[in-house]
mmCIF file of the C-alpha atoms, coordinates in Angstrom:
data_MODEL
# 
_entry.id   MODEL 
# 
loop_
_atom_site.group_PDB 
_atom_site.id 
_atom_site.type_symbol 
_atom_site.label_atom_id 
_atom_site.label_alt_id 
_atom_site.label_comp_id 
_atom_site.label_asym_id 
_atom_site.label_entity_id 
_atom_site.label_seq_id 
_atom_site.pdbx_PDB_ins_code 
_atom_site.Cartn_x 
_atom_site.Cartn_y 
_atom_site.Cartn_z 
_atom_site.occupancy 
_atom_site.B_iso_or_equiv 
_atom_site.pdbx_formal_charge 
_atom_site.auth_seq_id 
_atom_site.auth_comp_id 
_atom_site.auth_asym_id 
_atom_site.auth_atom_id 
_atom_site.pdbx_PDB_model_num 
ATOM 1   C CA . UNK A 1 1   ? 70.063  -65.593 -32.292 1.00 0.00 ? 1   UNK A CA 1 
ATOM 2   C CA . UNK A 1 2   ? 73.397  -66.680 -30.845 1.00 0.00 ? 2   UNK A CA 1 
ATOM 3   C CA . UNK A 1 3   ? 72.805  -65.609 -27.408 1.00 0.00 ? 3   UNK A CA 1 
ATOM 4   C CA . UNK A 1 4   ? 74.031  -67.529 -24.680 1.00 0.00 ? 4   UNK A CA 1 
ATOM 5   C CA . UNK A 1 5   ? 71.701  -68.661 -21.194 1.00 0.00 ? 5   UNK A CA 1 
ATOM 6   C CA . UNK A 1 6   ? 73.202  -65.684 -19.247 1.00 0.00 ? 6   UNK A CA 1 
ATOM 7   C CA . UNK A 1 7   ? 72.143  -63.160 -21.717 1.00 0.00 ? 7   UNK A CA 1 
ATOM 8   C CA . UNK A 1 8   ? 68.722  -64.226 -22.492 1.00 0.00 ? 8   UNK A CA 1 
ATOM 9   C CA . UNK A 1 9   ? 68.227  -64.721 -18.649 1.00 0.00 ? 9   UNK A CA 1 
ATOM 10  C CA . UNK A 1 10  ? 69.107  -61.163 -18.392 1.00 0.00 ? 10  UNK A CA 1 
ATOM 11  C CA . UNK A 1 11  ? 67.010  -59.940 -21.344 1.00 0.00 ? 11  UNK A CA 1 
ATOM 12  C CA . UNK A 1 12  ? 64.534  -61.962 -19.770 1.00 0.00 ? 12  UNK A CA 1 
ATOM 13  C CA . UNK A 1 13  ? 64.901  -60.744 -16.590 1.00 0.00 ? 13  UNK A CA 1 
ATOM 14  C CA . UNK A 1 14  ? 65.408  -56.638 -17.641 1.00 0.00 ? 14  UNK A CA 1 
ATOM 15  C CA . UNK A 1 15  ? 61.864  -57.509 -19.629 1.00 0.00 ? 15  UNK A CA 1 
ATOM 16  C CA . UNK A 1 16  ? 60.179  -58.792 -16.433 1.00 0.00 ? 16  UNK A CA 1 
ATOM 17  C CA . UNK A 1 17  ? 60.957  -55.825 -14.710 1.00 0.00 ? 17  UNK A CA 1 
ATOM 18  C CA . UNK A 1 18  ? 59.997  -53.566 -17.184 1.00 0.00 ? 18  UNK A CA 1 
ATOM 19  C CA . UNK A 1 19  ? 57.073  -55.139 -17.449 1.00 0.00 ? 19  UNK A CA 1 
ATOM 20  C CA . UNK A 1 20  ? 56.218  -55.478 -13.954 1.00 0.00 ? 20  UNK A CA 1 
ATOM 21  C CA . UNK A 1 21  ? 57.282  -52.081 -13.825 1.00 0.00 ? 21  UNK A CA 1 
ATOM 22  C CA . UNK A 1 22  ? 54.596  -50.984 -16.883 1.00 0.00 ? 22  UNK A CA 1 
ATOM 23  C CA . UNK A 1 23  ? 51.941  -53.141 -14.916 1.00 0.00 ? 23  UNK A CA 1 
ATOM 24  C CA . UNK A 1 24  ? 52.922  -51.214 -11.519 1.00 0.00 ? 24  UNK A CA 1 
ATOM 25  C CA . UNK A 1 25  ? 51.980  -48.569 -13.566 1.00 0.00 ? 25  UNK A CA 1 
ATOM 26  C CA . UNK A 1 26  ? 49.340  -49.351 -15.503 1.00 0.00 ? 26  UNK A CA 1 
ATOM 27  C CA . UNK A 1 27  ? 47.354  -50.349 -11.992 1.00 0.00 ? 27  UNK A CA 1 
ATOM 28  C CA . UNK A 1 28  ? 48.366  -46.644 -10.765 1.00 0.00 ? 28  UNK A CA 1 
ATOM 29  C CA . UNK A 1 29  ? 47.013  -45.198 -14.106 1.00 0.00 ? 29  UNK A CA 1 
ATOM 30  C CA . UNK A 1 30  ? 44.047  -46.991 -13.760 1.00 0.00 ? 30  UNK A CA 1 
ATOM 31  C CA . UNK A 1 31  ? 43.203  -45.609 -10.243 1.00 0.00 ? 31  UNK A CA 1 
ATOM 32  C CA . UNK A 1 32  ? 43.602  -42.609 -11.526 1.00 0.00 ? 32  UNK A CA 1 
ATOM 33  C CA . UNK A 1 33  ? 41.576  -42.748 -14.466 1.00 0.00 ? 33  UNK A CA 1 
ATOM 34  C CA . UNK A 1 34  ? 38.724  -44.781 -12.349 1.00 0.00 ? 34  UNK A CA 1 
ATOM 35  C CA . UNK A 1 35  ? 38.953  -41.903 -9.703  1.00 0.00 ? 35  UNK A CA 1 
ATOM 36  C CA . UNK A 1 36  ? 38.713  -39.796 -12.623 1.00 0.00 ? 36  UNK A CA 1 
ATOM 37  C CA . UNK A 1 37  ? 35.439  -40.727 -13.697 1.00 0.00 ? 37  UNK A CA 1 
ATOM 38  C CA . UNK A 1 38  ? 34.341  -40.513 -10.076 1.00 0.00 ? 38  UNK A CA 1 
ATOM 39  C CA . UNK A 1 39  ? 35.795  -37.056 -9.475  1.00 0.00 ? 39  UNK A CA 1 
ATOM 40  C CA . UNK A 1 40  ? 34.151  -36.014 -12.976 1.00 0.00 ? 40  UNK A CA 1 
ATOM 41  C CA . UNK A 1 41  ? 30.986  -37.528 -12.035 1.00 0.00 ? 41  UNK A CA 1 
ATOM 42  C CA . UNK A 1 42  ? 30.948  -35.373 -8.668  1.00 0.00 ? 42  UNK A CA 1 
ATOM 43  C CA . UNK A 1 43  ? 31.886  -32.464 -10.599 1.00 0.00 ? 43  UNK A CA 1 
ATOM 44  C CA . UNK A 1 44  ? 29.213  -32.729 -13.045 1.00 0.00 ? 44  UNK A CA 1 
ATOM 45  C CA . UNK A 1 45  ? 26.636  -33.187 -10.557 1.00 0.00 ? 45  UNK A CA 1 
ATOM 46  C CA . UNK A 1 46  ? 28.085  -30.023 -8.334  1.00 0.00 ? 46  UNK A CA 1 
ATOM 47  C CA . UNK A 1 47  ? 28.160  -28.223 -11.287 1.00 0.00 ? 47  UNK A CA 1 
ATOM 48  C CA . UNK A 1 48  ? 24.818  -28.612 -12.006 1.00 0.00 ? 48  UNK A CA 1 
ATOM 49  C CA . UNK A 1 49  ? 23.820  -28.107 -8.582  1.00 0.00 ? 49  UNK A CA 1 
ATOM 50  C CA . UNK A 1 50  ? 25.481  -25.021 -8.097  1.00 0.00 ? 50  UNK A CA 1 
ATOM 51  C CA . UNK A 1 51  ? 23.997  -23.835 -11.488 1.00 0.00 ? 51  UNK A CA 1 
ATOM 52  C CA . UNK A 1 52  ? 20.684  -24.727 -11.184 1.00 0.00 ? 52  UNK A CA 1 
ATOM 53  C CA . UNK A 1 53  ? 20.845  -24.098 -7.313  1.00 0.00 ? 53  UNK A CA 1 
ATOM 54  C CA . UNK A 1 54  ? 21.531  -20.909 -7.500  1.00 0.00 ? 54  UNK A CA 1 
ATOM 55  C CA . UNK A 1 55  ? 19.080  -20.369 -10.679 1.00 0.00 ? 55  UNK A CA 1 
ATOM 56  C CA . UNK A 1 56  ? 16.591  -21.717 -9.060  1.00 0.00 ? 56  UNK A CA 1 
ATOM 57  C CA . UNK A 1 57  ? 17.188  -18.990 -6.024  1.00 0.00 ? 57  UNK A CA 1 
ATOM 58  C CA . UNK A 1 58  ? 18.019  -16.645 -8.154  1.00 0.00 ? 58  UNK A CA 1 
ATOM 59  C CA . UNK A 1 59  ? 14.749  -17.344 -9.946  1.00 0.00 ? 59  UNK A CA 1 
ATOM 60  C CA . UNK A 1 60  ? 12.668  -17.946 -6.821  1.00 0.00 ? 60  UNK A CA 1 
ATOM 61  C CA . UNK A 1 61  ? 14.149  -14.608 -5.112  1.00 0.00 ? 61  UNK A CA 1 
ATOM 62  C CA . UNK A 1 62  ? 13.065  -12.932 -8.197  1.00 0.00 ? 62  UNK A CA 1 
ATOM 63  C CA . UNK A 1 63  ? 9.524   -14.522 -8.610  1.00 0.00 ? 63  UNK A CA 1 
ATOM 64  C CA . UNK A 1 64  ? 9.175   -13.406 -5.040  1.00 0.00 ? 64  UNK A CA 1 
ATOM 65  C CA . UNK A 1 65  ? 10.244  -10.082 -5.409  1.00 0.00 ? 65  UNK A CA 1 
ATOM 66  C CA . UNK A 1 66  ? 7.690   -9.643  -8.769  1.00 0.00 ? 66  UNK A CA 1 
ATOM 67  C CA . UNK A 1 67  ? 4.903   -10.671 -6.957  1.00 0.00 ? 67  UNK A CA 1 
ATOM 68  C CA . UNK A 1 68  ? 6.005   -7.922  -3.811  1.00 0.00 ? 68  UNK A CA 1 
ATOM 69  C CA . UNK A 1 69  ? 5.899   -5.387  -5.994  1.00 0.00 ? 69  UNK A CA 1 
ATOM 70  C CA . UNK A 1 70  ? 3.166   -6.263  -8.057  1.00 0.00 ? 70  UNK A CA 1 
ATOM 71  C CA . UNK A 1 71  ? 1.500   -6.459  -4.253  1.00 0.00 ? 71  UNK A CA 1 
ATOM 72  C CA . UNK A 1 72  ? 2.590   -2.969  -3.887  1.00 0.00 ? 72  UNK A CA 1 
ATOM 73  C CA . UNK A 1 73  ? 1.612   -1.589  -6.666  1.00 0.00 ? 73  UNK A CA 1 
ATOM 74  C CA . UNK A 1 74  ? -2.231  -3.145  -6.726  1.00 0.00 ? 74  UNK A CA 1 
ATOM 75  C CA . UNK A 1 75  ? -2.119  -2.018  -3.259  1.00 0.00 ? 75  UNK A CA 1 
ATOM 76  C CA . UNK A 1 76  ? -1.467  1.447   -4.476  1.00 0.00 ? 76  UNK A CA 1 
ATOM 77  C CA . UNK A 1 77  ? -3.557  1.625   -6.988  1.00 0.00 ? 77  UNK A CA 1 
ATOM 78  C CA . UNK A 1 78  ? -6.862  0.497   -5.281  1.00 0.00 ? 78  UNK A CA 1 
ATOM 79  C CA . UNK A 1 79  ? -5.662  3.277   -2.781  1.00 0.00 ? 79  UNK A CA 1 
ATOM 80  C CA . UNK A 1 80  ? -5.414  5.770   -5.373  1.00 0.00 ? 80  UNK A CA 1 
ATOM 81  C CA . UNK A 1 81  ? -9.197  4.534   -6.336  1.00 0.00 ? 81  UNK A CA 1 
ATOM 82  C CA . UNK A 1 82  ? -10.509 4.220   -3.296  1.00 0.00 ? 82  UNK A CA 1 
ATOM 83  C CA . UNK A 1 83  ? -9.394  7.776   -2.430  1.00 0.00 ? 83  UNK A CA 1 
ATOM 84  C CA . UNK A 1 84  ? -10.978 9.284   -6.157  1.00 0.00 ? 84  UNK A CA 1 
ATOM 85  C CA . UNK A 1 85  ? -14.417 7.743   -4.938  1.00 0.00 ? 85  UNK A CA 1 
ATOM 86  C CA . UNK A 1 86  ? -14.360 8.600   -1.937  1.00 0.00 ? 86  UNK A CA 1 
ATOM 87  C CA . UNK A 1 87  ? -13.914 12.464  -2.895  1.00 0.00 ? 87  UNK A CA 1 
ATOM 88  C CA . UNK A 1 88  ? -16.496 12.103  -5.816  1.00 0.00 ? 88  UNK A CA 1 
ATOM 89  C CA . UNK A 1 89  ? -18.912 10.345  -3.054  1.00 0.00 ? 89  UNK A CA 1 
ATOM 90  C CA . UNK A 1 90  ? -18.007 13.680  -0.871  1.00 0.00 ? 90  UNK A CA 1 
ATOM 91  C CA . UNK A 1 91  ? -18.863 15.640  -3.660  1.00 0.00 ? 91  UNK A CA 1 
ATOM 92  C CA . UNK A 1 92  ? -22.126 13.938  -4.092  1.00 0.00 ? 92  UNK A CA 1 
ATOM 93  C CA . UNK A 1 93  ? -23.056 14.843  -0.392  1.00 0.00 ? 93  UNK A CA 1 
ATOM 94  C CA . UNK A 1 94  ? -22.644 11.051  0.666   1.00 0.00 ? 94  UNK A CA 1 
ATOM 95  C CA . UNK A 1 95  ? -20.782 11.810  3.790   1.00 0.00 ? 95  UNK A CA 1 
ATOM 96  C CA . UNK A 1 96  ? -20.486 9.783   6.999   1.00 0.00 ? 96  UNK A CA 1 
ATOM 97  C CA . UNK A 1 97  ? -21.649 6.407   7.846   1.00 0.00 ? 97  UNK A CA 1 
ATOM 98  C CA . UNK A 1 98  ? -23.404 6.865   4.620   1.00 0.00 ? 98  UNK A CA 1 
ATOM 99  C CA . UNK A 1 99  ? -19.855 7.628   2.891   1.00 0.00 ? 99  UNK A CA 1 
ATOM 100 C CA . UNK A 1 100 ? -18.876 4.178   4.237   1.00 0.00 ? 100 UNK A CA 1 
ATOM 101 C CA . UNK A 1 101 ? -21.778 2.298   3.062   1.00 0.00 ? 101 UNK A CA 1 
ATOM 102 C CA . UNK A 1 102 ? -21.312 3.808   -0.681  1.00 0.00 ? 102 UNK A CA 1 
ATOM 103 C CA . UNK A 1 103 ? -17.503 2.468   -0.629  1.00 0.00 ? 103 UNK A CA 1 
ATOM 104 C CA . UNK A 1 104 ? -18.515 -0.996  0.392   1.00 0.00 ? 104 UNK A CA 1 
ATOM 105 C CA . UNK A 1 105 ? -21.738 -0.702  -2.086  1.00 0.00 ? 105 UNK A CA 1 
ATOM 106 C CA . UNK A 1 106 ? -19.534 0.457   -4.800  1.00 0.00 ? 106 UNK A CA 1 
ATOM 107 C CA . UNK A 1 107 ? -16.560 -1.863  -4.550  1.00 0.00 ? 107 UNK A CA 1 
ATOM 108 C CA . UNK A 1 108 ? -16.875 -3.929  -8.149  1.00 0.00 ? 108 UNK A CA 1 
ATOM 109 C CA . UNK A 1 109 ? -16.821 -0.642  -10.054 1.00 0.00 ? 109 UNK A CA 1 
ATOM 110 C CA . UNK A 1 110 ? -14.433 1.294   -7.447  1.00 0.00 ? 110 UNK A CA 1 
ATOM 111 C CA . UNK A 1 111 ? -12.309 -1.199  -8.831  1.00 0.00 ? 111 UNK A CA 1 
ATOM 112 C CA . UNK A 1 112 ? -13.093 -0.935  -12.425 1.00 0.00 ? 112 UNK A CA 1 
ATOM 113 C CA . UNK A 1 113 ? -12.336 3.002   -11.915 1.00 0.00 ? 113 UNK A CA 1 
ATOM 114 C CA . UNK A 1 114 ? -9.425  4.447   -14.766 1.00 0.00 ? 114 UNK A CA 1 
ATOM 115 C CA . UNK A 1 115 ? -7.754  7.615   -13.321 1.00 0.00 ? 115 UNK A CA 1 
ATOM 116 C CA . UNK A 1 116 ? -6.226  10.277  -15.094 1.00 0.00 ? 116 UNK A CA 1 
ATOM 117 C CA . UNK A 1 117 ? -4.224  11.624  -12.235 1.00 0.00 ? 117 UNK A CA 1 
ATOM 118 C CA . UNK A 1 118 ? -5.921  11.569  -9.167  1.00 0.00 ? 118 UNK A CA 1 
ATOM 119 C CA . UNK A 1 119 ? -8.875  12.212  -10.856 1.00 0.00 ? 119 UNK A CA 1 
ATOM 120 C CA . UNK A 1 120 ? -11.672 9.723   -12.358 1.00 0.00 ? 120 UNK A CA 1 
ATOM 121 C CA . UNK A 1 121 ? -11.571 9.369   -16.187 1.00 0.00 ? 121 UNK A CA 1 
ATOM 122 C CA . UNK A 1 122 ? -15.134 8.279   -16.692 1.00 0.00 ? 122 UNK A CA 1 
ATOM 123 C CA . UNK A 1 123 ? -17.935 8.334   -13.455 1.00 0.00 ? 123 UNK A CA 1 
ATOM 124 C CA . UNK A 1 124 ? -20.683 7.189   -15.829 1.00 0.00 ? 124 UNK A CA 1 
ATOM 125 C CA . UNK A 1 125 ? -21.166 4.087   -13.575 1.00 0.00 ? 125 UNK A CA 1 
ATOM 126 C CA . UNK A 1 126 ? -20.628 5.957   -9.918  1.00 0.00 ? 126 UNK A CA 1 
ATOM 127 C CA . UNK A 1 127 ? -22.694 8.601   -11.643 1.00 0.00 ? 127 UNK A CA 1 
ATOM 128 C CA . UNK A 1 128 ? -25.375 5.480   -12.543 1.00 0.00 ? 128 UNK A CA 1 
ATOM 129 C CA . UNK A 1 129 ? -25.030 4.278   -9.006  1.00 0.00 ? 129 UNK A CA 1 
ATOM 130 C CA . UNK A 1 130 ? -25.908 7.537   -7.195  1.00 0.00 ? 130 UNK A CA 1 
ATOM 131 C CA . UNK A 1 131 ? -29.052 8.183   -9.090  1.00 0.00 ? 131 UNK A CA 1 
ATOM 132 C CA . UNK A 1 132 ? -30.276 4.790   -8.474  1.00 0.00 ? 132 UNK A CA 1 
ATOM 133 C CA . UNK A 1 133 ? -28.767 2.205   -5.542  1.00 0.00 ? 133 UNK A CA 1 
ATOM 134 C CA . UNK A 1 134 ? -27.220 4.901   -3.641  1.00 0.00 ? 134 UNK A CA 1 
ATOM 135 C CA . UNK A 1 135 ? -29.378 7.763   -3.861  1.00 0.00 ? 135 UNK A CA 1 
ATOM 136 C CA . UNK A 1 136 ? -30.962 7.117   -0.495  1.00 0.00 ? 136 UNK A CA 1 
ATOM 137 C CA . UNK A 1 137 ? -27.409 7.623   1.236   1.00 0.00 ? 137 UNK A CA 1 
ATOM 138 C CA . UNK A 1 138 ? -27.729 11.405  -0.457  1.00 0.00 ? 138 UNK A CA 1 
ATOM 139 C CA . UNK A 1 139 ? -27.832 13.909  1.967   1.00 0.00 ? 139 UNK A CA 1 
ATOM 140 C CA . UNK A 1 140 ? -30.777 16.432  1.073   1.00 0.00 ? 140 UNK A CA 1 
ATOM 141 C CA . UNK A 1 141 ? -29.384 19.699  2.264   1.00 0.00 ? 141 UNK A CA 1 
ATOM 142 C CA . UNK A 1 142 ? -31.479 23.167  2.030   1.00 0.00 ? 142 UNK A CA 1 
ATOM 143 C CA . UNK A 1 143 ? -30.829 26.326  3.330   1.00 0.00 ? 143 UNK A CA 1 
ATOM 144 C CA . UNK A 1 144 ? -34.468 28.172  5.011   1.00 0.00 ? 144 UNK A CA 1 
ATOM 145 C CA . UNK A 1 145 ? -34.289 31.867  6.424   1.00 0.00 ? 145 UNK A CA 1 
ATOM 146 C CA . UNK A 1 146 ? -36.257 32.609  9.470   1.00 0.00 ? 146 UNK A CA 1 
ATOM 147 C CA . UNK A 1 147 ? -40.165 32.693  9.765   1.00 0.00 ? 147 UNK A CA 1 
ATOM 148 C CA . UNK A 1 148 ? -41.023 36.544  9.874   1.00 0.00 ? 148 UNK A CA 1 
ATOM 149 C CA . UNK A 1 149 ? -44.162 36.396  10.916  1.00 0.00 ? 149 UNK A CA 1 
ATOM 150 C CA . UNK A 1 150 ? -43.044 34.671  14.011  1.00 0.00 ? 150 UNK A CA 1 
ATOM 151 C CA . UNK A 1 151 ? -39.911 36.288  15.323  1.00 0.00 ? 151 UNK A CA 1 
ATOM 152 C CA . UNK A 1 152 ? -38.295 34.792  17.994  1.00 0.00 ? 152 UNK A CA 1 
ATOM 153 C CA . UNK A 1 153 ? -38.816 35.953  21.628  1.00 0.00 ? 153 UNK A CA 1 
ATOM 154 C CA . UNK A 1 154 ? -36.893 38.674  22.957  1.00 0.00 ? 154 UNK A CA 1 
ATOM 155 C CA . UNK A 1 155 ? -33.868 37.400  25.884  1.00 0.00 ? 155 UNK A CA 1 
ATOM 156 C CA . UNK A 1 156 ? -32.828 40.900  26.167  1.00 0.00 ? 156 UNK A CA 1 
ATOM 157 C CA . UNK A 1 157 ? -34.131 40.918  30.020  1.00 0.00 ? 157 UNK A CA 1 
ATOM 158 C CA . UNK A 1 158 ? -35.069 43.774  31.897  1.00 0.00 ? 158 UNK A CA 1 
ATOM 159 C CA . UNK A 1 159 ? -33.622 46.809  31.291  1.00 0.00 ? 159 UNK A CA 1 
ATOM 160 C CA . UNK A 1 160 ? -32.763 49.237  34.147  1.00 0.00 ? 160 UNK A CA 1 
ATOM 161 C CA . UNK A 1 161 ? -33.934 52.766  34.570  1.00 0.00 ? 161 UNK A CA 1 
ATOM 162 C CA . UNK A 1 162 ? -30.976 55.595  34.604  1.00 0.00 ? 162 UNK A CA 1 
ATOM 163 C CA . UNK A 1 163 ? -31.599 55.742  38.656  1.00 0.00 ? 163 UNK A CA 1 
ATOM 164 C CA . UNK A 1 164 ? -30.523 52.225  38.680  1.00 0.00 ? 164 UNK A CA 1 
ATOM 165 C CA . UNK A 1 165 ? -27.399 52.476  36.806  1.00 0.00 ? 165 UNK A CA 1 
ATOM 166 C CA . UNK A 1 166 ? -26.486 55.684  38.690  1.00 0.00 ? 166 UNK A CA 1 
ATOM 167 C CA . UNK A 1 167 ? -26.767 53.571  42.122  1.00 0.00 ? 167 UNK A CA 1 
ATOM 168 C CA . UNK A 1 168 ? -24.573 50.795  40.715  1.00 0.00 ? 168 UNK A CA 1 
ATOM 169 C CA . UNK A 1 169 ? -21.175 50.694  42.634  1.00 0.00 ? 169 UNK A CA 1 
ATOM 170 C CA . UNK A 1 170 ? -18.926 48.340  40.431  1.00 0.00 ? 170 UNK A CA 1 
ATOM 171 C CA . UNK A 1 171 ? -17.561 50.499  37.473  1.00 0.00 ? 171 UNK A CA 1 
ATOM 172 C CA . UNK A 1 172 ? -17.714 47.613  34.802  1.00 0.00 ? 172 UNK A CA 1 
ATOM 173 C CA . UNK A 1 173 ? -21.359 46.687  36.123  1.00 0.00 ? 173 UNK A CA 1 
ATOM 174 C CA . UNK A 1 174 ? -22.495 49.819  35.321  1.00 0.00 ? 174 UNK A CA 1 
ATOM 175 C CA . UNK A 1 175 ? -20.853 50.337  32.521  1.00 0.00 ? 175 UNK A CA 1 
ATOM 176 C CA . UNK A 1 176 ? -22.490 47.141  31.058  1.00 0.00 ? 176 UNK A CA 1 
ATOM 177 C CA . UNK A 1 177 ? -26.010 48.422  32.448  1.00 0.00 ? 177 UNK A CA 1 
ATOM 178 C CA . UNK A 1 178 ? -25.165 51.774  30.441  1.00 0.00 ? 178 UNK A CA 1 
ATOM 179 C CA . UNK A 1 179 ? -24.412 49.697  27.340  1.00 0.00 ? 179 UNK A CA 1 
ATOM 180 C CA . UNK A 1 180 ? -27.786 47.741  27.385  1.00 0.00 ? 180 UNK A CA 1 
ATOM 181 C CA . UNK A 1 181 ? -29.457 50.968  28.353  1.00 0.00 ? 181 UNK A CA 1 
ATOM 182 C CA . UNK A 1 182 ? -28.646 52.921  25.177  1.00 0.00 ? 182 UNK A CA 1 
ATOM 183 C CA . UNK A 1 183 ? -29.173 49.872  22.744  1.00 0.00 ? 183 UNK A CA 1 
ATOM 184 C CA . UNK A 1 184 ? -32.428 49.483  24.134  1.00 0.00 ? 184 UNK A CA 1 
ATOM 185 C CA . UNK A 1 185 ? -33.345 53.330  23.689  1.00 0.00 ? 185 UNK A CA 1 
ATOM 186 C CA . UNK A 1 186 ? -32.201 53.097  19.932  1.00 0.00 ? 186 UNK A CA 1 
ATOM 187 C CA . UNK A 1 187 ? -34.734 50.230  19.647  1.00 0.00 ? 187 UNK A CA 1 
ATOM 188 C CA . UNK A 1 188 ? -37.161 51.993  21.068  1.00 0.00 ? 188 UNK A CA 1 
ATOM 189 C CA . UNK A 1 189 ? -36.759 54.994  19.270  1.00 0.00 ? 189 UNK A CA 1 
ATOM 190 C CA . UNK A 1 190 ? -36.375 53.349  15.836  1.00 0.00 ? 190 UNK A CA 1 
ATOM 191 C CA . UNK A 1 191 ? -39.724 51.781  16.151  1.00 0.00 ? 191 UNK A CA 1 
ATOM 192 C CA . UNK A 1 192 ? -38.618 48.352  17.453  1.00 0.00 ? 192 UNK A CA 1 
# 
């Protein structure tokens, strides 16, 4: 190559630091590229901690609130029922602590009730229920006019003469007495 000791020392020496230079480099490259894979690896995992964290609340928040409402709303419903039975017990003449002992009695197909409305789609069961388990609770109601051959007593006390009322000093006293008087002459008159 024709190069003297002085150049090739310096070739030599410009290589060394280059290459000590690449190396310097190369050992900063590869810090970076091992804290790479260590930064990626956290990343990864807070990425899918953060996503399935907050799925999994999301989800659980949800789930939570489903089953609320679905609380409310069976809540509401066996209200509803409860409140149709009770008014068809009512209009059975169950009433009372009778009422109360129908309700409990009837639970299964209180339950099992379809409304239209407020109103009971089908009360063949109830219906089956009053004529048979419950009809004991029924309140037998009957309406009886007096006995007339046994009137009841008089309370119309003595009745004062027209002497009697005349004497009388207080104005609404007598005025009372005068009242009594003439109701009990009309009796008397009309035969009774």
């Amino acid at each position: 190559m024709g190069l003297t000791e002085e150049q090739v020392e310096s070739i030599i020496d410009a290589h060394t630091e280059t290459v000590d230079g690449l190396k310097d480099k190369l050992k900063t490259v590869q810090a970076d590229a091992d804290k790479l894979v260590t930064v990626q690896t956290e990343l990864d995992a807070l990425k899918k901690k953060g996503d399935d964290g907050y799925k999994e609340k999301y989800e659980k928040e949800h789930k939570a609130f489903e089953d609320y409402k679905k609380a409310a709303d069976a809540k509401e419903a066996k209200a509803a029922k409860e409140a149709a039975a009770k008014a068809y017990f009512e209009g059975k003449n169950i009433t009372g602590t009778n009422l109360d002992i129908a309700m409990r009695a009837a639970a299964v197909e209180i339950d099992a009730l379809e409304l239209d409305g407020d109103k009971i789609k089908d009360t063949a069961k109830l219906d089956v229920l009053t004529s048979g388990t419950l009809a004991g609770l029924i309140k037998q109601t009957s309406t009886v006019g007096a006995n007339i051959s046994h009137p009841p007593a008089s309370t119309g006390g003595t009745t004062l003469t027209k002497d009697e009322i005349i004497k009388i000093k207080d104005t609404a006293e007598r005025q009372k007495a005068w009242g009594e008087y003439i109701l009990n002459e009309r009796k008397n008159s009309n035969g009774g």
